[in-house]
C-alpha angles and dihedrals in degrees: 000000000000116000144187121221114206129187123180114265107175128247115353122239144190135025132321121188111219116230128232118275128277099198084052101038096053088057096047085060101058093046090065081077103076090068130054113228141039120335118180113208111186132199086027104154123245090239131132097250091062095054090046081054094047083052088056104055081039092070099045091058099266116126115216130177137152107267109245096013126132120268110278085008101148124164095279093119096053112234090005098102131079120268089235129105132180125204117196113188121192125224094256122027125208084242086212120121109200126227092219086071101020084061094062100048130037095197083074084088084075088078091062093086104042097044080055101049091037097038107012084236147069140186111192123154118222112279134251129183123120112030088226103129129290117313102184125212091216096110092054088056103055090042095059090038082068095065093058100276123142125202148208139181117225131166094335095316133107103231100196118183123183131160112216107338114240130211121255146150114284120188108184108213095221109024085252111189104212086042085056093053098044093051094046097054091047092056099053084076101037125109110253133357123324122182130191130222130211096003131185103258092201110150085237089063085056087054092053098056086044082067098038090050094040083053088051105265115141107231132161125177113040117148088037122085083248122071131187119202119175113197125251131189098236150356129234120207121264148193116236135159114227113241121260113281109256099188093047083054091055095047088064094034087061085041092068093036092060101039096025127230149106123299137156122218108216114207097008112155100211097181085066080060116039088124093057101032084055090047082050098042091047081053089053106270126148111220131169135173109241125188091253095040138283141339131215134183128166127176124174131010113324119226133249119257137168117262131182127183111245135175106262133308075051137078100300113227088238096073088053100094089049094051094048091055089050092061094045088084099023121114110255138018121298135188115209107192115204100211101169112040130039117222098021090128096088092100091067100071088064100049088054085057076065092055092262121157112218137140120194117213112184103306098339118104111208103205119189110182127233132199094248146358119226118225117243136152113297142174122212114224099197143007101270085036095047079049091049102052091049090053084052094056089063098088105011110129105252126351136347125191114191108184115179083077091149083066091054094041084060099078104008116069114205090357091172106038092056094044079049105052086050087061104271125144103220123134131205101186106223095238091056086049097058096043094054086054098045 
C-alpha cells in the first residue's frame, strides 16, 4: 500500500498554483457527452479520479487523452501530465456504465442524464467511491423521473428509458450537487422548459452550465437555488477551463495553519470560500485576495472556533477533516457539527493515535486542542481524510506515516511535490508511486 512519510519542518513558505476541480472536472467530462465530436477542457488535474472517469467514458465509445501528451502517457506519474484534455464522442454511446469502474467512484452516477437525453437509455450500476455513509441515489432518480424517464433495478444496476425528455418542474428535495448536475445536463436536450428548485448553488455547478452554454445549451440561473433550462435540439462541441479547486486551496491553507508560514495560493478563487476564509480568520489567520489569487500567513498557536457543515454557501463537508485537524492543536474547545453526511467522522480515530481529544456525539465532533500531536502510523479512509492526516503530520512532533495514498492521489495531483516545494519534508517513495498508478 502507497504511503506518505511526513516529519515536521517548521513554517511553510512560497507559492503554490491550485489545480483545476475535481468535482467539477469529473462533470465536465460527462457533459461532453451530450455532443458528438471534440471538446477541449483545460486546467483538468492529472488525478485518479479523472482516468476512472476517462475509462468511463472509454467504455461507452468516447475516446479521451491529454492534449500534447506522449503516446500511452497516462497520470502515473501525478502533475506530470498536460492540462488538456481532449473528449471525442462518437455519433452513437454504449449507453452502459460498468460496475468495475461505477463501483470506485460515486460521481459515475453524472453520466445517468446525458446517456438519457443523448440515447433514451442508460445502463449505469450503483455506485461506490468514499466509504463516508449512504448517499442514495434516490434523488437522482425522481428528478429525472420528472423529465419523462422510467427506471428498473437488475442485477445492481439502475436500467432508465425514456423517449424524448420533456421539460418540467423539478423541486430536489436537499439542494444535492451531483443531482443538480445530472439534471442539468439531461434538460439541455429536453423538449420545452424545465426549471429546478432548490438547486445546489456550488461554483462548480456555474462551471458546468459555462460548458453546457458554450456547447449551445440555454441556462439561466446557475449559481441561484432556481435554475431555468430551455430545451434545444442538439449540442456542438466546445472548448472550456475547469474552475480553480476549492478544496485543494483549503488543504494548503490548513497546511499553513497547522505549521505556520507564509504561502501564496496561486489561482485561488476566494470568493468560492468566504465561508471558510471567515471560520480561519476567526482562528488567527491572516488571509488577502491578491490579483493572481490568495494569501495566507499564519504564526503561534489558532484558536478554537464552532463549525457546522452547510450546503453552500456554507462550510462544505470537504473542508471538515482539515478543520478538525486545525483545531487539534488550536487553544480552546471547540464543537464541529457534520450536517450533510453520516459517518464522516472515520477520519477522527486516527487523529486520537496522534494524541488528539476529541469526542464524537451523534454527529457532533468536541474538540479540545492540544499543543501538539505526536506522529504515529496511520491509514486514510478516504481522499479529504487521507489530506488531512498528512496536513497533520506537518508539525507533529517525529514521524507520521499515512498509508491508504491511492485515495489521496484520487482528487490531489502532485500532493507532495507541492507540500514539498513550500518547504515541507513528506516523502512519497517512487515505487509506491507507481504502484499506486499500475
Amino acid at each position: 500500500m502507497a504511503s506518505f512519510v511526513v516529519r515536521p519542518s517548521g513554517p511553510l513558505a512560497g507559492e503554490v498554483a491550485v489545480q483545476g476541480a475535481k468535482n467539477s472536472a469529473l462533470k465536465l467530462m460527462a457533459a461532453c457527452l451530450l455532443a458528438p465530436g471534440r471538446s477541449r477542457l483545460e486546467n483538468v488535474p492529472a488525478i485518479t479520479d479523472v482516468d476512472l472517469m476517462a475509462a468511463l467514458l472509454g467504455a461507452m465509445g468516447a475516446r479521451v487523452g491529454r492534449e500534447g501528451a506522449a503516446p500511452g502517457a497516462g497520470t502515473g506519474l501525478p502533475g506530470a501530465d498536460p492540462p488538456t484534455l481532449v473528449v471525442e464522442v462518437p455519433e452513437r454511446l454504449e449507453p452502459v456504465a460498468p460496475y468495475e469502474l461505477v463501483e470506485r467512484m460515486r460521481a459515475s452516477v453524472v453520466v445517468l442524464g446525458p446517456l438519457l437525453a443523448r440515447q433514451g437509455r442508460a445502463r449505469v450500476s450503483l455506485p461506490g467511491g468514499d466509504d463516508f455513509g449512504q448517499r442514495p441515489i434516490d434523488f437522482h432518480l425522481r428528478a429525472l423521473g420528472e423529465l419523462g424517464a422510467e427506471f428498473s433495478f437488475e442485477h445492481g444496476y439502475v436500467e432508465g428509458r425514456c423517449g424524448r425528455l420533456l421539460g418540467a418542474r423539478v423541486v430536489l428535495e436537499y439542494p444535492s450537487h451531483t443531482t443538480t448536475d445530472n439534471v442539468l445536463m439531461a434538460a439541455t436536450l429536453a423538449k420545452g422548459t424545465t426549471v429546478i428548485e432548490n438547486a445546489a448553488c456550488e461554483p462548480e455547478v456555474v462551471d458546468l452550465a459555462g460548458l453546457l452554454t458554450s456547447m449551445g445549451a440555454r441556462i439561466s440561473g446557475a449559481g441561484t437555488s432556481r435554475i431555468e433550462v430551455e430545451g434545444v435540439d442538439e449540442l456542438r462541441p466546445a472548448v472550456h477551463a475547469t474552475v480553480a479547486d476549492r478544496v485543494e486551496a483549503a488543504t494548503f491553507l490548513a497546511a499553513t495553519g497547522i505549521a505556520g508560514g507564509d504561502v501564496h495560493l496561486v489561482g485561488a478563487r476566494p470568493e468560492h470560500m468566504d465561508m471558510l476564509l471567515e471560520k480561519l480568520s476567526q482562528m488567527g489567520m491572516d488571509l488577502a485576495p491578491t490579483p493572481r489569487g490568495l494569501r495566507a500567513r499564519a504564526s503561534g498557536r489558532l484558536r478554537a472556533v464552532d463549525v457546522a457543515t452547510l450546503p453552500y454557501p456554507g462550510v462544505a463537508t470537504d473542508y471538515k477533516p482539515l478543520i478538525v485537524t486545525m483545531l487539534s492543536t488550536a487553544s480552546g474547545v471547540a464543537i464541529v457539527s457534520e450536517n450533510l453526511f453520516a459517518g464522516r467522522f472515520r477520519y477522527v480515530d486516527e487523529l486520537r493515535r496522534m494524541g488528539a481529544d476529541i469526542r464524537i456525539e451523534g454527529h457532533h465532533a468536541v474538540v479540545r486542542g492540544i499543543e501538539r500531536l505526536s506522529g504515529a502510523k496511520l491509514r486514510a479512509s478516504d481522499i479529504r481524510a487521507g489530506a488531512a492526516l498528512v496536513v497533520a503530520g506537518l508539525s507533529a512532533e517525529g514521524e507520521t506515516t499515512v498509508a491508504g495514498a491511492e485515495h489521496v492521489d484520487r482528487g490531489y495531483s502532485a500532493f507532495a511535490e507541492k507540500l514539498r516545494a513550500l518547504g515541507a519534508d513528506v516523502e512519497r517513495p517512487l515505487r509506491d508511486t507507481a504502484l499506486a498508478a499500475g
